[in-house]
C-alpha positions in Angstrom: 0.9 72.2 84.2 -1.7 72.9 86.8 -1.8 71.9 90.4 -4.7 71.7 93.5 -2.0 69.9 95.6 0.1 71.2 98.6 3.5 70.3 98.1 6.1 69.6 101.3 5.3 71.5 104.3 8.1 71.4 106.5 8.5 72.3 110.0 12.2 74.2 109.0 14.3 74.3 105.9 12.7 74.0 102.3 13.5 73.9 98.3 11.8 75.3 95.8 8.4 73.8 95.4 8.2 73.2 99.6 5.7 75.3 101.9 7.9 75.5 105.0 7.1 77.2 108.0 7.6 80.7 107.9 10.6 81.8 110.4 8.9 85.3 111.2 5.7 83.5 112.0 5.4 82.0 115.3 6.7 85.1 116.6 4.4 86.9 115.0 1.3 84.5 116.3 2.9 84.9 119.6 3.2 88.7 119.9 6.5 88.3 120.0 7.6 90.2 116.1 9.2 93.1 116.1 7.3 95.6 114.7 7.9 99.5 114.0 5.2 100.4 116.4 7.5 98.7 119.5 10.7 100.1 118.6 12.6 101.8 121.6 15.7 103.6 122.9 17.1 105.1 125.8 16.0 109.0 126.4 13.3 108.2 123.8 10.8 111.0 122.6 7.5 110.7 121.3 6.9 112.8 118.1 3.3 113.9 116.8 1.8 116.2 114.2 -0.8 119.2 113.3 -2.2 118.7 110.7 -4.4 120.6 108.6 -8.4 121.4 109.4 -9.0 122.3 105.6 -8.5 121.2 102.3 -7.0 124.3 101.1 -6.1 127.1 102.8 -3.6 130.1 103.4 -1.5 129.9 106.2 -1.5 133.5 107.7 0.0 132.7 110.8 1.9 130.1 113.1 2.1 130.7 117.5 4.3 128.0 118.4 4.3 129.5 121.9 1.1 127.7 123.5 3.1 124.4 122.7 6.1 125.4 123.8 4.4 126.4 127.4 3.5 122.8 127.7 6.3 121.2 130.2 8.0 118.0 128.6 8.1 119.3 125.1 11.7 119.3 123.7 10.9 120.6 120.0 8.4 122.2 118.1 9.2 122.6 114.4 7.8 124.5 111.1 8.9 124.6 107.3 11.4 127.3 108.6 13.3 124.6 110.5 13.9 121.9 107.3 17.4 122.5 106.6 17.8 121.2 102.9 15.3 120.4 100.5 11.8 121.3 101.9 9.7 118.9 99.4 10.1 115.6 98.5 8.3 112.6 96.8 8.4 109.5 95.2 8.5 110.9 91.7 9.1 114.2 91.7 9.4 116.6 94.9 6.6 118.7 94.8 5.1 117.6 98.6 6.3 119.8 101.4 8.1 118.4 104.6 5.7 120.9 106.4 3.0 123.3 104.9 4.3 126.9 104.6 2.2 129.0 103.0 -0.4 127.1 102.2 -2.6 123.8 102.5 -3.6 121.6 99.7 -5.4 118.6 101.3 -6.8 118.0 104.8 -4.5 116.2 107.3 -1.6 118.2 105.3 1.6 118.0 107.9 2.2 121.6 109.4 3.7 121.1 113.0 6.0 118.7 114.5 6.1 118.2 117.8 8.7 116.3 120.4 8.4 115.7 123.6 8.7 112.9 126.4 6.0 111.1 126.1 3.3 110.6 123.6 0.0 112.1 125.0 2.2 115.4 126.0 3.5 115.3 122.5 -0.1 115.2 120.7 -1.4 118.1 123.5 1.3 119.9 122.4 0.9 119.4 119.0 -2.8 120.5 119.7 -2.1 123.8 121.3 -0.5 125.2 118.1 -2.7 128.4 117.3 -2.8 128.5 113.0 -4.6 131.0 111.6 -6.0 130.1 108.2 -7.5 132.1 105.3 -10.0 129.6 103.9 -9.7 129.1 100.3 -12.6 127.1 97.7 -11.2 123.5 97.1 -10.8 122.1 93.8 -12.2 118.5 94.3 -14.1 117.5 91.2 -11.2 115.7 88.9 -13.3 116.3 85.5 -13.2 120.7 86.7 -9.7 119.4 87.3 -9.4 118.3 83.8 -10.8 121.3 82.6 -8.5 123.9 84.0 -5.4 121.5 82.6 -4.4 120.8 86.5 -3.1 117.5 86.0 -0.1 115.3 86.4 -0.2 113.5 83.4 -2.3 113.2 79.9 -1.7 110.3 78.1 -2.3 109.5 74.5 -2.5 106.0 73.1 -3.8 105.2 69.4 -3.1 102.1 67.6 -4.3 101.1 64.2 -7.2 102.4 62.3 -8.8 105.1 63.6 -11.4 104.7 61.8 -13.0 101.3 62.3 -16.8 100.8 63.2 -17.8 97.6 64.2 -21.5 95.8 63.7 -22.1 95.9 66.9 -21.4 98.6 69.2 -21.8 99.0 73.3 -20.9 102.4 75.3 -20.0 102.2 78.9 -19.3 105.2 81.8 -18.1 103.5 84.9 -16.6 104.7 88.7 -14.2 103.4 90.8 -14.6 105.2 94.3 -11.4 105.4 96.5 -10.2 102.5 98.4 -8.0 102.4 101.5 -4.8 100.0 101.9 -6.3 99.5 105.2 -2.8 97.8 106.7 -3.4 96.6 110.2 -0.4 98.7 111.7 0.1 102.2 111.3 2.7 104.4 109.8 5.4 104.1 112.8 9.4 104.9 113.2 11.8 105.9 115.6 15.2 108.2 114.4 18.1 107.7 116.8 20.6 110.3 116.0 24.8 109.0 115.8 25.9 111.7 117.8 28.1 112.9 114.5 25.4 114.8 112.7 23.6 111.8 111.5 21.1 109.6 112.0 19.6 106.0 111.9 16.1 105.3 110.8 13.9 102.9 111.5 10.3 102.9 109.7 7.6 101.9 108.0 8.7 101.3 104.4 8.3 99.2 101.0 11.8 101.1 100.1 14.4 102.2 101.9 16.6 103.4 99.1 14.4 105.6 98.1 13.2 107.1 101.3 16.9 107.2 101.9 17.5 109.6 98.7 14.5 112.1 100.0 15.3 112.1 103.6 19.1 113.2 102.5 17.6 115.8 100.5 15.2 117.1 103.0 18.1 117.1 106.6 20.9 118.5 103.9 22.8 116.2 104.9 25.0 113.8 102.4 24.1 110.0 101.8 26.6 108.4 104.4 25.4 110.4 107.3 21.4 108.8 107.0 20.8 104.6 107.5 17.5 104.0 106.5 16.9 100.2 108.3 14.2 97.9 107.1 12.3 97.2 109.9 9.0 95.1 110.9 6.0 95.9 109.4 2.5 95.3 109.3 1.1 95.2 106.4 1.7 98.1 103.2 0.1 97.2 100.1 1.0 100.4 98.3 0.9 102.9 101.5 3.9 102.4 102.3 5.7 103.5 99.5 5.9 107.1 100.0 7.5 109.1 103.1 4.8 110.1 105.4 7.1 110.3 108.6 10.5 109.9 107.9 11.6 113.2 107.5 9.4 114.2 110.3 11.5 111.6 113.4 14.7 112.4 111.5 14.2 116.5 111.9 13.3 116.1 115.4 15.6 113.6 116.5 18.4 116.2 114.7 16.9 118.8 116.4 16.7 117.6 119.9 19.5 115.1 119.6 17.5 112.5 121.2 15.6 109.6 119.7 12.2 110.3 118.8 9.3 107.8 118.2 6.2 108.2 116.2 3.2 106.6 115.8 -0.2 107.4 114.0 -3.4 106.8 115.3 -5.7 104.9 113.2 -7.7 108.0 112.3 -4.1 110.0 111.5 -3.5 106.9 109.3 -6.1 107.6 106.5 -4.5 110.9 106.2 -0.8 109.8 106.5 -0.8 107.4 103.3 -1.5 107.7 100.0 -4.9 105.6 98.5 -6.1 104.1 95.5 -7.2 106.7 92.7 -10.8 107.0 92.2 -11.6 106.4 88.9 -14.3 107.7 86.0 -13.9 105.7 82.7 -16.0 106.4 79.7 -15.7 103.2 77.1 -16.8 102.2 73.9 -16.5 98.5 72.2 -16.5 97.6 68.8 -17.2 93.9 67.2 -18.6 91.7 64.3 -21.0 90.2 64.3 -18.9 86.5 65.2 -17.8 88.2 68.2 -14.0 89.4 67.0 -13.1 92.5 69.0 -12.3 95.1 66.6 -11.7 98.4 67.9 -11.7 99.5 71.6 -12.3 104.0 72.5 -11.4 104.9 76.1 -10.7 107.9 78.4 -9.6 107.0 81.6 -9.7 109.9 84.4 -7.7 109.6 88.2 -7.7 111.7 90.5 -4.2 112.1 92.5 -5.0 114.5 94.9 -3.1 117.1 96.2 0.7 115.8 95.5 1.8 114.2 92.8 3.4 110.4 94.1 2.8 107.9 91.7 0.3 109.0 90.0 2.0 109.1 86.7 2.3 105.6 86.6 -0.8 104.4 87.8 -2.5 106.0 84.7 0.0 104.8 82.4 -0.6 101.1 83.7 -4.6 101.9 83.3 -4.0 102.9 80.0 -1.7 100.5 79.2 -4.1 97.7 80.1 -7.5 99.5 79.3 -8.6 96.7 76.7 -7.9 93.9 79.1 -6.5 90.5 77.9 -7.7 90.5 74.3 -7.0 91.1 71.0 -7.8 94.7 69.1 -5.9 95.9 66.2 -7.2 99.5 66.8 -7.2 101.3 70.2 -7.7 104.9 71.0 -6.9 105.8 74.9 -6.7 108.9 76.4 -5.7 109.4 79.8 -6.0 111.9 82.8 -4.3 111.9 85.9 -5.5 115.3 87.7 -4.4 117.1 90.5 -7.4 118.2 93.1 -7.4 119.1 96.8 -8.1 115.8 97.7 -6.1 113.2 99.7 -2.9 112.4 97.5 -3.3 109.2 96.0 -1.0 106.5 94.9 -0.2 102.9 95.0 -2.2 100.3 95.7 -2.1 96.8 95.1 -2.9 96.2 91.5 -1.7 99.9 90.3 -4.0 101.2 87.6 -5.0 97.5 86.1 -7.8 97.6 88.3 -9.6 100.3 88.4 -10.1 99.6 84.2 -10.4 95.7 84.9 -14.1 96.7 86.1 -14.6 98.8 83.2 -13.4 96.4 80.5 -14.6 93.4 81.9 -18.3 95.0 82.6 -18.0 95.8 78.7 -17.2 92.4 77.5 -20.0 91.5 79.3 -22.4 94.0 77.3 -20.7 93.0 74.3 -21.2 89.4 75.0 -25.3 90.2 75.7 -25.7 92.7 72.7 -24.3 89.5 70.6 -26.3 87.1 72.4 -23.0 85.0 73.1 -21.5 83.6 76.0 -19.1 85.7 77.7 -16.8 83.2 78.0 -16.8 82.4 74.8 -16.1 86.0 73.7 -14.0 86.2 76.0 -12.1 82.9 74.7 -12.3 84.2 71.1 -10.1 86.7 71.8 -8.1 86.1 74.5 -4.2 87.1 74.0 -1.9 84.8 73.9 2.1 84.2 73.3 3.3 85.9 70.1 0.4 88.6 69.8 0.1 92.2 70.3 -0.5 93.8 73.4 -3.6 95.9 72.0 -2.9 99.1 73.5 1.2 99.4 73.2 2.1 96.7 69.9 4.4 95.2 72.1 4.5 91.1 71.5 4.0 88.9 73.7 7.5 86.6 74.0 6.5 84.9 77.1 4.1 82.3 78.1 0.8 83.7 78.5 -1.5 81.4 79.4 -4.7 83.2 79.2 -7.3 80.2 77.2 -6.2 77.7 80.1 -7.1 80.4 82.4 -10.7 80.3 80.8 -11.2 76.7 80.3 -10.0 76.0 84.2 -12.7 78.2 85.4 -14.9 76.5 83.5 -14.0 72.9 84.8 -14.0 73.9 88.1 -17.3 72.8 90.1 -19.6 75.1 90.9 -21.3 75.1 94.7 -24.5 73.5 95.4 -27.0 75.9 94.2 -29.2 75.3 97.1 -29.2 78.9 99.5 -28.9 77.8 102.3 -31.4 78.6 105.3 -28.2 79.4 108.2 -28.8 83.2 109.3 -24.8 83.3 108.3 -25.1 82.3 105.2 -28.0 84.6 104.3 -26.9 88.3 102.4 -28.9 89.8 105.7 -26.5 87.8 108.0 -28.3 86.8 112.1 -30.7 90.5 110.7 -32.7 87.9 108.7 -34.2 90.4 106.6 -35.0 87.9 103.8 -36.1 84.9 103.3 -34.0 82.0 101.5 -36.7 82.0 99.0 -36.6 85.5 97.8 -32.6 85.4 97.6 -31.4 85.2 94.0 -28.0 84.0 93.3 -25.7 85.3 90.3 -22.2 84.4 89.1 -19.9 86.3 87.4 -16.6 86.1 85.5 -13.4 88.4 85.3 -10.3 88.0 83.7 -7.2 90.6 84.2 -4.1 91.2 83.1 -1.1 92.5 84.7 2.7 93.9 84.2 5.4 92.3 86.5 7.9 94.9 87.5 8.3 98.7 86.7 7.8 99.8 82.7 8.4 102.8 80.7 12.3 102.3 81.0 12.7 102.2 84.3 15.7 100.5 85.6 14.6 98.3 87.7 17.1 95.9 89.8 17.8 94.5 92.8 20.8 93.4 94.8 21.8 90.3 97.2 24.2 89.0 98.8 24.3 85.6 99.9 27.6 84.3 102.6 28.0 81.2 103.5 29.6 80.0 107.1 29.7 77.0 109.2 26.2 78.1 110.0 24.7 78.0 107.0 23.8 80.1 104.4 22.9 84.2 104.9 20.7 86.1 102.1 21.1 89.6 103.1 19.1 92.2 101.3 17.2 95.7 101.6 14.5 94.2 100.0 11.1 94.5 102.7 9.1 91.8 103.6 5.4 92.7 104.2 3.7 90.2 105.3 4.1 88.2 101.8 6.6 85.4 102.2 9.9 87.3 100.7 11.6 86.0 104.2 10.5 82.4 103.4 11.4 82.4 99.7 14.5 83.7 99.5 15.7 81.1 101.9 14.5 78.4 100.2 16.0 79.8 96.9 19.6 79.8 98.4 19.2 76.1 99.9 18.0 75.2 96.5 20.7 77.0 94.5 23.5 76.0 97.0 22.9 72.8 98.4 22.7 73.4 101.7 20.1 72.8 104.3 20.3 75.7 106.7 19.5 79.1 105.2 18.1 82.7 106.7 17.3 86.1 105.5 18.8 89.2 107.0 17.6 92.8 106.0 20.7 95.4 106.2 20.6 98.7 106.1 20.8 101.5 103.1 24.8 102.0 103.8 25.4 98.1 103.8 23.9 96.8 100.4 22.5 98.5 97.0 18.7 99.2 96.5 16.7 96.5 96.2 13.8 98.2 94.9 10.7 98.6 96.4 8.2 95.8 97.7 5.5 96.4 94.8 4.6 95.6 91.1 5.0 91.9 92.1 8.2 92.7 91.3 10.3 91.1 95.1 9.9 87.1 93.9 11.8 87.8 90.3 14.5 90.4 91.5 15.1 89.8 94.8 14.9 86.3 93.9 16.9 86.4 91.3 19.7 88.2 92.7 19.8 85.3 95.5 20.0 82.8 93.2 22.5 84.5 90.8 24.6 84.9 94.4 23.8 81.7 95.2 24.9 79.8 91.6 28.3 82.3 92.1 29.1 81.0 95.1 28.3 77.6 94.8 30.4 77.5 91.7 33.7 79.0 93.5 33.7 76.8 95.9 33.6 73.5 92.8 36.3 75.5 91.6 38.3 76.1 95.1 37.8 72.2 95.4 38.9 70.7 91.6 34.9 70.5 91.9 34.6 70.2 87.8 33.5 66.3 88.7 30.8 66.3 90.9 31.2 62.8 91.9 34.8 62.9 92.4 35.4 66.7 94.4 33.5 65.3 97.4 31.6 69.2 97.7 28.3 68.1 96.6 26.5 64.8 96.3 23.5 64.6 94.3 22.8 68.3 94.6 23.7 68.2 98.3 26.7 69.9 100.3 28.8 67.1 102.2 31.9 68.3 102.9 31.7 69.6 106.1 31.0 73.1 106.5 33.5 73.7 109.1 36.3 73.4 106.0 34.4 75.3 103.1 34.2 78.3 105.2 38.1 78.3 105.7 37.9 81.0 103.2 35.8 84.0 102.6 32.9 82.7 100.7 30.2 85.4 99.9 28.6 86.9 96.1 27.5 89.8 95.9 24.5 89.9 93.0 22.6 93.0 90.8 19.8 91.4 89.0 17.9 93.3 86.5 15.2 92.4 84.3 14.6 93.0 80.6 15.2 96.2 79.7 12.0 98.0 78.6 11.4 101.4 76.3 9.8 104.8 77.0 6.5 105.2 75.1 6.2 107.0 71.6 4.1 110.1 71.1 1.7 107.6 70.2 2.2 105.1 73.6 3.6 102.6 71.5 6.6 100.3 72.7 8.2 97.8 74.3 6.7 99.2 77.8 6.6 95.7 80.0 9.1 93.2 80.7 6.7 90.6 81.5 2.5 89.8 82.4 1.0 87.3 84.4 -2.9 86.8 83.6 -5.9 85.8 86.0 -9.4 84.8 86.2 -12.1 84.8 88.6 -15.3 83.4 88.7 -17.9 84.9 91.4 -21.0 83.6 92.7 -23.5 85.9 95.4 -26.7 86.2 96.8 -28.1 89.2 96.8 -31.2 90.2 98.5 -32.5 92.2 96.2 -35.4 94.2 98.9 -32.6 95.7 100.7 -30.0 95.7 98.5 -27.5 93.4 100.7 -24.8 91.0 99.1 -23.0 87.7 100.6 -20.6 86.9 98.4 -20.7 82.8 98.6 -17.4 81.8 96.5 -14.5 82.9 94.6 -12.7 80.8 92.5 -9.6 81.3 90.4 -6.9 80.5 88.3 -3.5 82.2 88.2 -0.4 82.3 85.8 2.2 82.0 88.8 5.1 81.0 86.3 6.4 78.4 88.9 4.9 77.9 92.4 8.1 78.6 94.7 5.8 78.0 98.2 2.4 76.9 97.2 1.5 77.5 99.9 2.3 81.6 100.1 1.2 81.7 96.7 -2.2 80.8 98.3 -2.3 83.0 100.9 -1.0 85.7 98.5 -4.3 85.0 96.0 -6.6 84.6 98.9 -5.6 87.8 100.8 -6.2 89.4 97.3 -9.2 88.1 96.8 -10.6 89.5 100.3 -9.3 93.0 98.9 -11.4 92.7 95.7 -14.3 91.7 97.7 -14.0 94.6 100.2 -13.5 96.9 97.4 -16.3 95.4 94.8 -19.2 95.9 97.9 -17.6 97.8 101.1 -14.7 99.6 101.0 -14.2 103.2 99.9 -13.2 106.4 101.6 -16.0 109.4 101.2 -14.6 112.7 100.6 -16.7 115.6 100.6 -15.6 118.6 99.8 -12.1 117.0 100.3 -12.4 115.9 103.6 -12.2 112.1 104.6 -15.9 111.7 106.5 -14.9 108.1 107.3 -11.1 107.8 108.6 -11.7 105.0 111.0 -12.2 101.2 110.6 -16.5 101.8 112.2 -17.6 103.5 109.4 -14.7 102.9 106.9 -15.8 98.6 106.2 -13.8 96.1 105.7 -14.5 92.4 104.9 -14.6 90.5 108.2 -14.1 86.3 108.4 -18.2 86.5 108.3 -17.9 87.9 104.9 -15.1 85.3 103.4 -16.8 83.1 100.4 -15.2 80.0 99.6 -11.9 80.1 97.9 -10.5 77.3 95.4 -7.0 78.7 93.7 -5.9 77.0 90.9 -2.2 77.6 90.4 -1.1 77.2 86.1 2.4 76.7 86.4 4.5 77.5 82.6 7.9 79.0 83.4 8.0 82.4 82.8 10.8 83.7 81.3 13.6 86.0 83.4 12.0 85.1 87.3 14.2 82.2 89.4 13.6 78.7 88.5 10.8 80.4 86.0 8.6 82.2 89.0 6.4 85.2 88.1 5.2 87.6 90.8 1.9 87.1 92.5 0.7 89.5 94.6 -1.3 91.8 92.0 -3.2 89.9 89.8 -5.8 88.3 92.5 -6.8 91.4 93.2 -7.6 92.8 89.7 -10.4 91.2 88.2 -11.8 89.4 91.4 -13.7 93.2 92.2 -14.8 92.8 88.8 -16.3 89.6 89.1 -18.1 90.1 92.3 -19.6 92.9 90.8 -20.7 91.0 87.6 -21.9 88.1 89.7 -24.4 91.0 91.2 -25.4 92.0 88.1 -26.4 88.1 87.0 -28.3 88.1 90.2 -30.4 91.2 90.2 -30.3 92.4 86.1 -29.2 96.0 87.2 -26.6 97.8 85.5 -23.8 97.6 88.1 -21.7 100.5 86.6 -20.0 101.9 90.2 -18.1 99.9 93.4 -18.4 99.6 95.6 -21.8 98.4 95.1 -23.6 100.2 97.0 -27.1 98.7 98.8 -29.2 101.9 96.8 -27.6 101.3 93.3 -29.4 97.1 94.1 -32.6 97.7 96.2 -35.9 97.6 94.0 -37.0 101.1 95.0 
């Protein structure tokens, strides 16, 4: 089933299926949210960091003296003052709390400073004298690669190794570094209990887990440290690893006072992890009718200094190096290295993207060397339910609806191919540096392929618990909303499952619920979700029971679906479920990457069209348009805004974004020089939403946030290469690699 159509949009309330209003966003419009950066307490302090010049270094010496002169400062803290565990990360702990002995990227933490307000703080911070011994970086990942300084290899071979195809097309591509670019900064305040512990309040995508590393780092054991979900704005990946935490919860320890921390934009780019630059070197095998038979990869990333999750990003761009399609015989080798560059991590699509340019600029090649359609190749061996997975063997048991994907792109209309003469409309924008006439237009075509949840064995789960009252209905969960519609969804999940009109969403604390999980891998929608609606189907079905309720028509409860009995006498007794949902289990890789890795995939395509102005080398990209495997639609309407914001992100990365490092330093950590996509540079957007149940999400829903983003870079940049017949190899497209020099 597809669907253009807006379902119910409702002023309050919702089922599944509605769009209702989102609680948290009239306050939000207003300026009236809550965010992490307007957090406050009595006796506050105001926290700030050094952080390193360099992008390795020694450390010869630390005077903490100049700071402490500075009147107002309360604390001023090195690695000799972490009391427990003085690393920590999200997979293993190999980042320090605060440099000790040496330096390993630029911005590295090595000071922490406390004192009563924020401009004192950061002087403070500033007065620090470090003495450094400067030491050579290592920032090329492939000398990286060399010297074995890695996080992770990765082997993958499938099938014949030996197959040679009639034709045969060779590909080295880049991926530069891209920024999360979330419109508020890293931010928290600690408030200490007065007991030894402490309550904190910050940035996150997961507090259990920044719980577990904070208890490690204070030495403290798990009941003394809250971590509180709190408002934020924006993540996307960064925040998923502690930057702060342990930072506000030291100082507010220390001084036994709350402390308050914010970054600066500039301090941002240094305080979260980005998205791994990539270099991919590919080869593509096929007869001569176009049947892919054997795909050759090495995919190289480059974590930077620390490890996060680098692992798993270059397992998921292995895992999905051939794309959607059909290959009995795969040979992937992977890299993940470790450099003095800024640490690197998640980021909205995880791995699948980086190799969705790659693979989807080959099947392009292929397509041309054939002198076939790319859609049509790409239709020939698209994947589908009950085939391999190319790279891992795994069968697909789910729907996968990757043909209707295709043939919807097709049938959607294309725009009027006249360019028009509007200075805005023009690549060149109110410059008019070319004429309409010497524009040339080009469309292109992506399709990507994505898991939904964590892989390799990972236990993944989440918890809710869902109470009911004479109020209404309460989902409470750890689980963090970012901006994405988790607040709205769940809601409307618990009316569904229950019956009931009024429902709300309330985040708790680490000490009040069990994990659940972190807000990424499009993961939220199914566990989350389903842990409300297992709650919910619990509860609904004591209270039948506490009622004779095993005749709907007869018990009164519920008529038609609907709660009637007043709600004044069903909460006479203590109705709440508690729910652990988890999804299907998955398997750790063989020596040969083989396995059930996945528990599920959702597949998208986009088709691109741009005008380039091929003199100077500028780009207006015109229209996006797309169709998505969303399982079921829970809130059209925030499944929209999901694939839209998405889209915006594959077009800032496919011909703006990107962070330059040289010689490991960030030469662009500010939002002048580092671009991002502005409502001048929004194309034209028509999403349509291919609706088959999946099969373990609620009411057959399948996360969304990912896939918009993975192939709609790629398409931009193959629309570019229609337009001007240059390679197109590296994005961000950059004006030199277009320009007719």
């Amino acid at each position: 089933m597809t669907t253009r159509t807006e379902r119910r949009v409702g002023r309050t309330g919702g089922l599944i299926g509605d769009s209702p209003l989102r609680p948290d966003g009239i306050p939000k419009l207003k300026g009236e949210f809550e965010y992490a950066q307007d957090l406050t307490a009595a006796e506050m302090l105001w926290g700030a960091t050094l952080r390193s010049p360099y992008a390795h270094a020694r450390i010869v010496s630390i005077d903490l003296a100049p700071a402490l002169a500075v009147g107002g400062v309360h604390a001023v803290l090195t690695a000799d003052d972490v009391p427990g565990r003085g690393t920590f990360g999200l997979e293993q702990p190999d980042q320090p709390v605060l440099a000790g002995d040496y330096v390993n990227y630029w911005g590295e933490p090595v000071v922490v400073v406390a004192a009563e307000d924020q401009d004192t703080a950061r002087r403070a911070a500033a007065a620090v004298v470090v003495e450094y011994e400067v030491l050579e970086p290592l920032v090329d990942p492939e000398e990286a690669d060399r010297r074995d300084e890695t996080f992770r290899r990765m082997k993958i071979r499938r099938g014949d190794q030996d197959i040679t195809g009639d034709v045969i097309v060779d590909g080295y591509y880049e991926v530069g570094m891209q920024d999360q670019a979330p419109l508020g900064t890293e931010a928290g305040l600690a408030i200490p209990d007065g007991h030894g512990g402490v309550d904190l309040y910050a940035t996150s995508q997961f507090v259990h887990v920044d719980h577990e590393q904070v208890v490690a780092s204070l030495g403290l054991t798990s009941d003394q440290v809250r971590s509180h979900p709190t408002g934020i704005g924006g993540a996307f990946g960064a925040r998923e690893d502690v930057n702060l935490h342990i930072h506000l919860c030291l100082l507010a320890l220390h001084t036994s006072k709350p402390v308050k921390m914010v970054y600066h934009r500039s301090e941002s780019f240094t305080g979260h992890v980005h998205r791994h630059p990539a270099r991919m070197w590919y080869r593509h095998h096929a007869d001569m009718d176009g049947n892919l038979l054997r795909v050759e990869a090495k995919v190289l990333v480059d974590g930077g200094a620390y490890a996060s999750t680098t692992g798993a990003v270059l397992a998921n761009a292995c895992y999905f190096a051939v794309g959607p399609y059909r290959c009995d015989s795969v040979t992937v080798d992977g890299v993940g290295t470790r450099t003095n560059n800024p640490p690197c991590g998640a980021m909205r699509g995880f791995g699948a993207v980086q190799v969705c340019f790659a693979h989807e600029t080959q099947m392009d090649r292929l397509a041309a060397a054939l002198d076939m359609d790319s859609l049509d190749l790409r239709r020939r061996n698209a994947l589908a339910t009950g085939d391999a997975i190319p790279t891992t063997g795994q069968i697909i048991e789910t729907p996968l609806p990757m043909t209707e994907v295709i043939d919807s792109l097709v049938a959607m209309p294309m725009p009027d191919a006249t360019i028009s003469d509007s200075p805005l409309s023009l690549p060149g924008g109110t410059g008019l540096t070319t004429e309409p006439t010497d524009v040339s237009r080009g469309v292109g075509y992506a399709l990507g392929i994505k898991n939904l949840g964590f892989s390799e064995g990972f236990d993944d789960y989440a918890q809710a618990r869902v109470r009911l009252t004479a109020e209404g209905a309460t989902v409470e969960t750890a689980a963090i909303e970012v901006g994405q519609g988790l607040v709205t969804v769940l809601a409307q999940i618990a009316r569904s499952a229950l019956g009931v009109s009024r429902a709300t969403v309330r985040n708790v604390d680490t000490s009040m619920i069990d994990s659940a999980g972190s807000t990424s891998a499009s993961r939220q929608t199914q566990l989350s979700g389903g842990a409300t609606l297992e709650a919910s189907t619990r509860l609904r079905a004591r209270i039948l029971h506490a009622y004779n309720g095993d005749d709907l028509d007869d018990d009164g409860v519920w008529s038609e679906g609907r709660l009637v009995t007043p709600m004044a006498e069903i909460t006479e007794g203590s109705w709440e479920e508690t729910a652990t949902f988890r999804h299907p289990a998955t398997t750790e890789p063989d020596e040969n990457g083989q396995g059930v890795i996945h528990a599920d995939f959702a597949v998208a395509g986009h088709r691109a069209v741009v005008d380039v102005d091929p003199e100077l080398g500028l780009v207006r990209v015109v229209r996006v348009d797309t169709a998505q495997d969303v399982g079921k639609a829970l809130n059209p309407q925030s499944v929209r805004g999901q694939i839209e914001g998405g889209i915006m992100q594959g077009v800032g990365l496919a011909i703006m974004e990107e962070l330059i490092v040289e010689d490991g330093i960030i030469r662009n950590p500010n939002f002048t020089d580092y671009l991002l996509p502005t409502i001048l540079d929004a194309p034209e957007v028509e999403a349509l939403l291919i609706e088959k149940e999946g099969s373990w999400g609620p009411y057959g829903a399948k996360g969304v946030g990912e896939p918009p983003i993975i192939s709609s870079a790629a398409a931009v940049a193959a629309a570019i290469r229609d337009a001007t017949g240059r390679p197109i190899d590296r994005i961000p497209v950059r004006p030199q690699d277009i320009a007719l020099l």
